[in-house]
N, C-alpha and C positions, 0 to 999 in steps of 0.2 A: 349349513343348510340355507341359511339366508344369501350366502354368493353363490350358491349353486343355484337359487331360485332366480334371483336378479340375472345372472347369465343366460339363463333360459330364457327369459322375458325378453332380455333384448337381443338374443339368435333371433326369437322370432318376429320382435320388428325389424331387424334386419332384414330378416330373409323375406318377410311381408312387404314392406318397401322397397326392394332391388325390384320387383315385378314392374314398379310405377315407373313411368316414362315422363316426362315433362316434356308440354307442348303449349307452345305459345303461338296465338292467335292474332296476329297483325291485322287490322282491317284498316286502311286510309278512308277515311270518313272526306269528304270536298262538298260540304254541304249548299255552298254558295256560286255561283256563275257569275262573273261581270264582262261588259263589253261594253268597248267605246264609241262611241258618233263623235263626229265632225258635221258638223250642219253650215254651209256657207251660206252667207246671204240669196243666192241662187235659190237653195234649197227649202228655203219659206215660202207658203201661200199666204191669202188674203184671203178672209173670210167675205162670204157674200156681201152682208152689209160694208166691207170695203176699212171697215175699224179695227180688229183684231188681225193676229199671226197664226200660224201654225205650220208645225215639219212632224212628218209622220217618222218614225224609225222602223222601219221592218227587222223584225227578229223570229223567224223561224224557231228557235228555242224557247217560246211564249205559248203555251200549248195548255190544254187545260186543264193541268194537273194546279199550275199556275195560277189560276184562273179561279178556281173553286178552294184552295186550300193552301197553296203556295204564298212567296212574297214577289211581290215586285218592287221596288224603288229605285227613283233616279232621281240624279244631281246633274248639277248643271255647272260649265265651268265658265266662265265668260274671261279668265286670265293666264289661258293656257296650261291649264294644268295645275296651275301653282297652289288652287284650295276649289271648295267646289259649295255649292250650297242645296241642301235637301229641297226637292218641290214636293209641292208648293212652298214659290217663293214669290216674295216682292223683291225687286230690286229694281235701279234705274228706269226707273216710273213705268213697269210694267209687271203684270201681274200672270206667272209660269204655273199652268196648273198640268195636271196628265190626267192619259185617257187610255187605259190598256184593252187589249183584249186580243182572241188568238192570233200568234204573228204580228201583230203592231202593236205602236205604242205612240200616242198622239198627243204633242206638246200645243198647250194654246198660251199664245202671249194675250193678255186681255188688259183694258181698261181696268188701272185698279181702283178708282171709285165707281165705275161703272155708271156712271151717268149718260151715258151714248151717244159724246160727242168728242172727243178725242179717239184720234184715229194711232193705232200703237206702229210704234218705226219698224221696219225690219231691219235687225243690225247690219252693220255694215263691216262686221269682222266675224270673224269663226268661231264658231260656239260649241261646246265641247259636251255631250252629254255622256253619264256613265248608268250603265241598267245593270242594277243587280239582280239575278233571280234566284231566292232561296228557298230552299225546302223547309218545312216545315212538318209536326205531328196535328192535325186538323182531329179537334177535342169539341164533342158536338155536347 
């Protein structure tokens, strides 16, 4: 009686589970965007006062999902590529901060003691910026 019962139990998971299909669900998640600039010396302004730098990036992909809940960050590469350093940054006596908002993104080289009498250089080689923009879950 007892392998006649155990056979019956498992006919009917058998036959309960032949019904099940197995489906798997692929979704590619690309949570992050990067894009690069090349800013030549060409490509810097002078701020009014005549003492600070700045080069706009235009990126149409800066929209204000971005803006309110997203990330932005960018690095700056002043050695072709070879390492890159998060802004704000100090380095070679000037001081890289940003300025984002929809479609741009506004790099200022400034006085890094800010006392407002050095006037900051504009390089004179190619500077390389990388903008990441990522998504994020915005948890209020």
């Amino acid at each position: 009686m007892k392998k006649y019962l155990f056979f019956m139990i498992a006919l009917v998971g058998l036959v309960g589970m032949s019904g099940c299909k197995k489906t798997e669900v692929v979704e590619t998640i690309m949570p992050n965007r990067t894009f690069i600039y090349t800013i030549t010396p060409d490509d810097w302004g002078v701020s009014e006062n005549g003492l600070n730098i700045q080069a706009t990036l235009p990126i149409a992909e800066l929209d204000r999902y971005y803006i309110e809940q997203g990330n932005v960050s960018v690095a700056i590469s002043e050695d072709g590529e070879s390492s890159y350093d998060i802004l704000p940054s100090t380095f070679n006596g000037i001081a890289y901060s940003v300025r984002y908002s929809v479609g741009q993104i506004n790099i200022y080289g400034e006085d890094p003691i800010n006392n407002g009498d050095f006037e900051v250089p504009i390089p004179n080689y190619n500077v390389v910026f990388k903008v990441t923009l990522s998504d994020a879950d915005y948890v209020e």
